[in-house]
VEXDREN-2710 file (C-alpha; in Angstrom, 1 decimal):
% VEXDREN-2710
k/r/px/py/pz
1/UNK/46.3/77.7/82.3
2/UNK/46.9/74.6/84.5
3/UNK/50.6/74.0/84.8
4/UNK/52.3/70.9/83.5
5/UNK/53.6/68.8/86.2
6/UNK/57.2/69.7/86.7
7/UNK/57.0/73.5/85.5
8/UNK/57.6/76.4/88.9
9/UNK/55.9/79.1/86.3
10/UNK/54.5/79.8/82.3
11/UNK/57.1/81.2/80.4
12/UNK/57.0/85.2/80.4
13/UNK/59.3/85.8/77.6
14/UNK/60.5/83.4/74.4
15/UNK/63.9/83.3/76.6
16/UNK/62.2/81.3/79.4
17/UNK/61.2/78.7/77.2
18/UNK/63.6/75.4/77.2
19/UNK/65.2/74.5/73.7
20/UNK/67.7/75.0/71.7
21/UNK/67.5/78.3/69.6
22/UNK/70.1/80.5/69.7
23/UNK/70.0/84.4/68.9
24/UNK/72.0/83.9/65.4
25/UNK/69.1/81.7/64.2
26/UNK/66.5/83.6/65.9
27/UNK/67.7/86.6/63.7
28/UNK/67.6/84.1/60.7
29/UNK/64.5/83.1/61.0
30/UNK/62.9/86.4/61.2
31/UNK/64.9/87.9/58.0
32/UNK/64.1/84.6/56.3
33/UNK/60.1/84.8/57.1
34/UNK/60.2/88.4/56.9
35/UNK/61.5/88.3/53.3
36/UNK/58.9/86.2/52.4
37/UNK/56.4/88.4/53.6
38/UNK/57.6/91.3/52.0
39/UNK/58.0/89.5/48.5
40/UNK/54.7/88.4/48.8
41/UNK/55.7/84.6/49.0
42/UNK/52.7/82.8/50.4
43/UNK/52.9/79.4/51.7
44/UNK/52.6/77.1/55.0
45/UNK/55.2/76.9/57.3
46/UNK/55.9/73.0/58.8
47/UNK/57.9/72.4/61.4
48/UNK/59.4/68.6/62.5
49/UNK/60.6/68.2/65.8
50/UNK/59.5/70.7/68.3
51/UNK/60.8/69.9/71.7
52/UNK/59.2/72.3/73.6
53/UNK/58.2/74.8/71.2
54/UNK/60.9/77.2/71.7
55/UNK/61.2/78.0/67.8
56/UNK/57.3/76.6/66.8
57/UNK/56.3/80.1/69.3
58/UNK/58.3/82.4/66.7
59/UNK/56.9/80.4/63.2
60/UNK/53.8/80.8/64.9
61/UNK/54.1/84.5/64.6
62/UNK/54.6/84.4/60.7
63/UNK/51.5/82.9/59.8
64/UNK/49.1/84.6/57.8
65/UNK/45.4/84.2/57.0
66/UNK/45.1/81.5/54.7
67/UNK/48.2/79.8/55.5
68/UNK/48.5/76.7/57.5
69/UNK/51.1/75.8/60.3
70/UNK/52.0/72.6/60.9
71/UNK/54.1/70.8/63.8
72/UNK/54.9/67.1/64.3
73/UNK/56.5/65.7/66.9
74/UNK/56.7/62.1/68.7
75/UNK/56.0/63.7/72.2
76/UNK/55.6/60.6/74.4
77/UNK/54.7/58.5/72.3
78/UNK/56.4/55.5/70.4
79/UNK/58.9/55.4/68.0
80/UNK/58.5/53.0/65.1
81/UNK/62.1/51.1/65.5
82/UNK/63.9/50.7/68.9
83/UNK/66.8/53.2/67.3
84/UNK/64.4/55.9/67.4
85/UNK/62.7/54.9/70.2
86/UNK/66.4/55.0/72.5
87/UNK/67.3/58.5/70.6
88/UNK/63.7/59.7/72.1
89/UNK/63.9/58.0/75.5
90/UNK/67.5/59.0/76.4
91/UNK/67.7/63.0/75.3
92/UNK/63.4/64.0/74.7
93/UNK/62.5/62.1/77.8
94/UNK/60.6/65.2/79.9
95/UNK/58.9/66.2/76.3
96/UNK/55.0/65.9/76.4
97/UNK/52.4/67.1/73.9
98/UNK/50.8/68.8/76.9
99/UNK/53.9/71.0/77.7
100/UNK/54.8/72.3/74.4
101/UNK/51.1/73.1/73.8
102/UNK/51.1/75.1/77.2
103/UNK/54.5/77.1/76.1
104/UNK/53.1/77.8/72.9
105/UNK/49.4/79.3/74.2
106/UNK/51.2/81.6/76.5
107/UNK/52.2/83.2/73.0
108/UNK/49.3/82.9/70.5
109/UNK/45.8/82.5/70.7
110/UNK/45.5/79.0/68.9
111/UNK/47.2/76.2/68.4
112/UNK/49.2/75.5/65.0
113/UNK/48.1/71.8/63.6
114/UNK/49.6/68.7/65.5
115/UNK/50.8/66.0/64.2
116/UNK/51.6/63.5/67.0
117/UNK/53.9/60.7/65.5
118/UNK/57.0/60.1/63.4
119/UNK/58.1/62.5/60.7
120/UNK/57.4/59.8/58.6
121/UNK/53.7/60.7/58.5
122/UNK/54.4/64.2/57.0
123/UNK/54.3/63.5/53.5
124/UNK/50.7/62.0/54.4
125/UNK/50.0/65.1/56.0
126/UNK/51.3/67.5/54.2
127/UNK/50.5/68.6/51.1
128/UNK/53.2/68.3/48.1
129/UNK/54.4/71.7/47.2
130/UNK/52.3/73.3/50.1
131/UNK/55.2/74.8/51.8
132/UNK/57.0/78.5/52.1
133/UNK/59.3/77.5/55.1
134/UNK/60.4/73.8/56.8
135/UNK/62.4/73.5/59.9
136/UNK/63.5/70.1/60.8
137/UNK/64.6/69.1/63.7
138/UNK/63.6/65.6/64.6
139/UNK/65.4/62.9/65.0
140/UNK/69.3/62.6/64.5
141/UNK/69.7/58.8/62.8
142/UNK/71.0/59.1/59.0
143/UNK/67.9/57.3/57.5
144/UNK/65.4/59.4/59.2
145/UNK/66.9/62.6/58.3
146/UNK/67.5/61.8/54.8
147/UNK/63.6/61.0/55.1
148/UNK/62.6/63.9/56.3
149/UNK/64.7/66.1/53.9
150/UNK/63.2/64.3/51.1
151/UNK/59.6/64.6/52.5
152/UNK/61.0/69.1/52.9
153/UNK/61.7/68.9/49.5
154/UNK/58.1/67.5/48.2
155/UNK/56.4/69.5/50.5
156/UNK/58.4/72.9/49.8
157/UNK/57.1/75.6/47.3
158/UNK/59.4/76.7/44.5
159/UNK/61.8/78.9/45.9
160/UNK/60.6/77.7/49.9
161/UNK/63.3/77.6/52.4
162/UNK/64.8/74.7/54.8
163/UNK/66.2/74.4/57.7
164/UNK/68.1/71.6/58.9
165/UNK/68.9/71.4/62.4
166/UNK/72.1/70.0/64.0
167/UNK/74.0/69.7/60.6
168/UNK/77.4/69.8/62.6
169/UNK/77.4/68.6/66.1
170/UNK/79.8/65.8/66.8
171/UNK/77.3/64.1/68.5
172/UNK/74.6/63.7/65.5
173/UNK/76.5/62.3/62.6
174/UNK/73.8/60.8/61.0
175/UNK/72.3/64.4/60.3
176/UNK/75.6/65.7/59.1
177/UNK/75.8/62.6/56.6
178/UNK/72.7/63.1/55.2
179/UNK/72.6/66.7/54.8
180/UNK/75.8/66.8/52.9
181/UNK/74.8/64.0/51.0
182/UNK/71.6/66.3/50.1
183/UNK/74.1/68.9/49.1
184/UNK/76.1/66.7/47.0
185/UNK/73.5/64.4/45.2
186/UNK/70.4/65.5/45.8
187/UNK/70.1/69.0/44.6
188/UNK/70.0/70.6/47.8
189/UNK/71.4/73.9/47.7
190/UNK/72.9/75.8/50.4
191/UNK/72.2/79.6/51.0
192/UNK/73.9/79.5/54.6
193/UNK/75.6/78.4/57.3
194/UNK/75.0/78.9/61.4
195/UNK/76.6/77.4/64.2
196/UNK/73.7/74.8/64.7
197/UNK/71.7/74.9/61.3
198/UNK/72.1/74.8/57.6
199/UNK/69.7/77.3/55.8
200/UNK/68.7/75.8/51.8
201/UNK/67.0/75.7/49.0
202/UNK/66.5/73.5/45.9
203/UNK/66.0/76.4/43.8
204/UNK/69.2/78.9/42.8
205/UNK/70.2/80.4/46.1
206/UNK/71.9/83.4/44.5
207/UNK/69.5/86.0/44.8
208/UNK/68.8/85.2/48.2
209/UNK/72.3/84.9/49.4
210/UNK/73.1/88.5/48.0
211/UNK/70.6/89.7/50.4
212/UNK/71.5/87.8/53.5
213/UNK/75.1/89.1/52.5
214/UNK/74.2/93.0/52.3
215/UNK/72.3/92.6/55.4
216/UNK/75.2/90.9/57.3
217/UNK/77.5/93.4/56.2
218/UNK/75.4/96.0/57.7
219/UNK/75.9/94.4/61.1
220/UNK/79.0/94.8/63.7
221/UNK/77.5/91.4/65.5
222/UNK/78.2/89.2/63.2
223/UNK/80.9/87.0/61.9
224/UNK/81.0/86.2/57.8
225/UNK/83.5/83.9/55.7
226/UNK/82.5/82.6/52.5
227/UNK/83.7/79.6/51.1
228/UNK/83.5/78.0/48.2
229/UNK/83.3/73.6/48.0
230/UNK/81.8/71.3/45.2
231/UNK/80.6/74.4/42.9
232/UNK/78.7/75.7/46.0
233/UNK/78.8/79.4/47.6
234/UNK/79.1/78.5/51.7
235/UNK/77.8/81.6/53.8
236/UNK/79.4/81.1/57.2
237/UNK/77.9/83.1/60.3
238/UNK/78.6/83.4/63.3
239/UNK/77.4/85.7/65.9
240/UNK/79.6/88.0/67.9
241/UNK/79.1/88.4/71.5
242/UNK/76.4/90.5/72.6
243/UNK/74.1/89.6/69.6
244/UNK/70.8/90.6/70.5
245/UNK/67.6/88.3/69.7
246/UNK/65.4/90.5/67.2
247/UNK/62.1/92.2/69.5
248/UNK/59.7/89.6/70.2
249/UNK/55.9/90.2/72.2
250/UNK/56.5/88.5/75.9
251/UNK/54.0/86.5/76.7
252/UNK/50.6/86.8/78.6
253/UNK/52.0/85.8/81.9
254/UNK/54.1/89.0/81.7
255/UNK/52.8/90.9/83.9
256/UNK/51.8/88.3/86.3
257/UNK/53.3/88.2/89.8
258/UNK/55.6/85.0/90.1
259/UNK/54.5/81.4/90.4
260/UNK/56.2/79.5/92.7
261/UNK/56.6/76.0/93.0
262/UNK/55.5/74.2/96.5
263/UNK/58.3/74.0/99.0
264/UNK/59.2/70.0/98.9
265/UNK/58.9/68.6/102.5
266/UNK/62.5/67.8/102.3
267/UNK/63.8/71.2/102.6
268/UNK/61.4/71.7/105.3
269/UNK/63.6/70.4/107.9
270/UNK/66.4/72.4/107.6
271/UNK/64.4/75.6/108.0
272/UNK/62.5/74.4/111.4
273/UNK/66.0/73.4/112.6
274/UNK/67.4/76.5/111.8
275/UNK/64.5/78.4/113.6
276/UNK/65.3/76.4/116.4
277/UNK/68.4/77.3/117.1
278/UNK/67.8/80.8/116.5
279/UNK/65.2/81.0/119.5
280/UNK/67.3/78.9/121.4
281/UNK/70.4/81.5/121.0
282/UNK/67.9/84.8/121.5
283/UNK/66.6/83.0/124.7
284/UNK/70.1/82.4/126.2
285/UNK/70.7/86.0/125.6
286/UNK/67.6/87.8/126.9
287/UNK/65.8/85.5/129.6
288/UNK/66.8/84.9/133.2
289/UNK/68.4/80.8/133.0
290/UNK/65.4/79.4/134.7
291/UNK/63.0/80.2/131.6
292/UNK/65.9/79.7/129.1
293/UNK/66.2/76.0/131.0
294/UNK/62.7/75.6/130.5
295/UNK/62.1/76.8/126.6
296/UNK/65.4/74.6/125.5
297/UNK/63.5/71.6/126.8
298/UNK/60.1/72.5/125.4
299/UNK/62.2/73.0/121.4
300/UNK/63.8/70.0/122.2
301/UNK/60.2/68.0/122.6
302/UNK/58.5/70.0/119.3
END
């Protein structure tokens, strides 16, 4: 694998890879895709917005024969409205195809589909009622989320599950807005609550929620509150410190002694200067003055 310009080594373990993922939905994901599995729930699995393939690598790993797993992502290329295109340029700058590619082929064999563009190309895409599991996690403006949790909706499975990214943070608004307006108007139902994501469904979340809660309970690292608002359940976790991140395979560069990035010339100087000094000081210890005389001016020429 040829390195992306930029990276000092291939990720070795999921940890190494940049994003935003913590262990709470790590765990989430897994019971969620695991679940599926073991009900027999078959499906694709979609993911919109990728950065750099942090929680892509761990879909990845749920996909069965048959099944399809799709990402889509702007990388570096151009937004369709100079909103979007700021959003992108200011926080996803350092994001190329090429990169999150490379991250997720030191984890699996083959690539998932790409879709390089907007999310607005998904419904295109994707087909209608195609769908087991959809994380989204695009862009954070109210009317490209609200298009994007419509285009989940058509594109999830009876009973499918989505994830909405970002639901909360007091800098993406426009997500919050138009998840809750899912919630209240749009038959999105909510089965739980993380720090960074809401977890739903458009079907009755019930059954589903009594699971997550018996599981919960069976856990010491793991904060739960249920709440109840607008004739919805809210599930509330939050994970405890020292929440581990379920087992996951490290990657194929495991075992690999460690790449190291080039030394940049600048930091050269420093070390021949220090070198410098150090034979300067050993000579004016060990040497009779006529010789020490002689090297100083000779390090002083080099």
């Amino acid at each position: 694998m040829t390195l992306a310009p930029g990276t000092i080594r291939p990720p070795r373990r999921l940890d190494d890879v940049p994003g935003w993922f913590p262990v709470l939905d790590q765990v989430l994901f897994e019971w969620f895709l695991d679940r599926q599995e073991s009900t027999g729930t078959r499906g694709d699995l979609l993911e919109v917005g990728v950065y750099m393939g942090k929680s892509a690598i761990c879909l990845g790993r749920h996909g069965r024969e048959g099944e399809k797993f799709t990402v889509c992502d702007l990388f570096e290329g151009d937004a369709l409205d100079d909103a979007n295109q700021a959003e992108s340029t200011k926080s996803y700058a350092s994001l190329t195809q090429r990169t999150f590619e490379e991250n997720y082929l030191a984890f699996h064999e083959t690539l998932p589909r790409v879709l390089k563009g907007p999310s607005s190309i998904v419904p295109a895409e994707v087909a209608p009622d195609s769908c087991r599991f959809v994380h989204i996690d695009a862009s954070h403006l109210y009317e490209h989320v609200r298009d994007d949790i419509g285009a989940a909706r058509d594109a999830l499975l009876p009973g499918g599950i989505v994830v909405l990214d970002d639901f909360r943070s007091e800098h993406t608004p426009g997500v919050s807005v138009a998840v809750w307006e899912a919630v209240l108007s749009r038959g999105l139902r909510p089965i739980c609550l993380s720090t960074q994501k809401l977890y739903g469904t458009w079907e009755d979340p019930g059954p589903v929620q009594d699971e997550l809660l018996a599981m919960v309970r069976g856990r010491e690292d793991c904060n739960l509150s249920i709440q109840q608002a607008a004739g919805h359940r809210i599930v509330r976790l939050k994970s405890k410190k020292g929440m581990q991140a379920p087992p996951f395979p490290p990657s194929r560069f495991a075992h690999r002694s460690e790449e190291v990035a080039p030394r940049p010339a600048a930091a050269e100087a420093p070390l021949r200067r220090r070198g410098t000094a150090r034979a300067r000081r050993i000579a004016a210890d060990v040497l009779p003055p006529i010789l020490t005389r002689a090297i100083r001016n000779g390090l002083s020429r080099s």
